[in-house]
N, C-alpha and C positions, 0 to 999 in steps of 0.2 A: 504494500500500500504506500508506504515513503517513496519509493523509490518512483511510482507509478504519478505522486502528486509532485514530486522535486520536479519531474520531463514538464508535465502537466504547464504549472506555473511559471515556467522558463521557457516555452512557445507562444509564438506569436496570433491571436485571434483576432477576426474578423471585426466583430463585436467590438474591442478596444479599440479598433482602427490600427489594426497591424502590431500593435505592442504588444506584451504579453502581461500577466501581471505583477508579476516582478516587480517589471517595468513602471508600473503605476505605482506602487507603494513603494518602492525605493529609486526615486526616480538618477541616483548618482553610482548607478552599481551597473559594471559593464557587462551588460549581458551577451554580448557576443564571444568574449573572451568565456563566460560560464558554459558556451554555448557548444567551443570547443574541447571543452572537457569532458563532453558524454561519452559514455562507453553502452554499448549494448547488454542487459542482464543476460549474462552467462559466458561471455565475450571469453575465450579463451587470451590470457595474457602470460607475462614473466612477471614477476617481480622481486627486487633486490633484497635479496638478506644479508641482515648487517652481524657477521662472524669473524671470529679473531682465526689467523692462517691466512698463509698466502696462498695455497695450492686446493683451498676451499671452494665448496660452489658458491658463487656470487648471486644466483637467482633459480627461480622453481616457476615449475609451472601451477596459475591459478585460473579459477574462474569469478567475475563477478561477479558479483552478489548485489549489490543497490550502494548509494552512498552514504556519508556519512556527515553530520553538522558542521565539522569542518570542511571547508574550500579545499579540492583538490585529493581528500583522502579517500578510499574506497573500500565499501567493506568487500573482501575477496575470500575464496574457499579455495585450501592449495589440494591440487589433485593428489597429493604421495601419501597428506595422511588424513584428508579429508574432514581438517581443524579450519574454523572461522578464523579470522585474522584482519585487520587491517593493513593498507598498504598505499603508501606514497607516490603519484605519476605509476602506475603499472604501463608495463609495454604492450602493443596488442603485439599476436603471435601470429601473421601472414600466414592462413592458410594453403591459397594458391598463389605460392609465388612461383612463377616460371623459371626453369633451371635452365642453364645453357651446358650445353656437353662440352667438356674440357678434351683436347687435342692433347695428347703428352706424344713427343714425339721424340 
């Protein structure tokens, strides 16, 4: 339901004349920069974990979950042990990214 009224009130409606309502009760809040911070509920992503080593993993795979009150954080579920968590900028994970065949010659 959060997650569903965050999208909600951060789109732009007809009704307001194109703003959204954000927009109207907070009229100094950039909403296009909020706007690029969505991620799709269930969005397969990476994100960084913070471990001491150098030859450690630096990130795991998650999925999203909805956001959090904070600006920019996300609540995420990591696929290994399938524990809630939150996470800072997560990366998305390029499904289809097209591969090019490497020539070794």
């Amino acid at each position: 339901m959060n997650y569903s009224t965050f999208i909600k009130n951060r789109l732009p409606s007809l009704v307001l004349n194109r703003k959204s309502p954000i927009e109207i009760a907070i009229p100094e809040r950039n909403i296009l920069k909020e706007r690029s911070w969505f991620r799709p509920f269930g969005q397969p992503v990476f994100i960084h974990i913070y471990q001491d080593g150098k030859l450690v993993d630096r990130a795991t795979k998650a999925r999203v979950l909805g956001f959090t009150p904070t600006f920019g954080v996300y609540k995420v579920i990591l696929v290994s042990s399938c524990r809630v968590t939150t996470a800072k900028n997560p990366v998305p994970i390029r499904m289809n990214t097209p591969t090019l065949p490497i020539n070794i010659e």
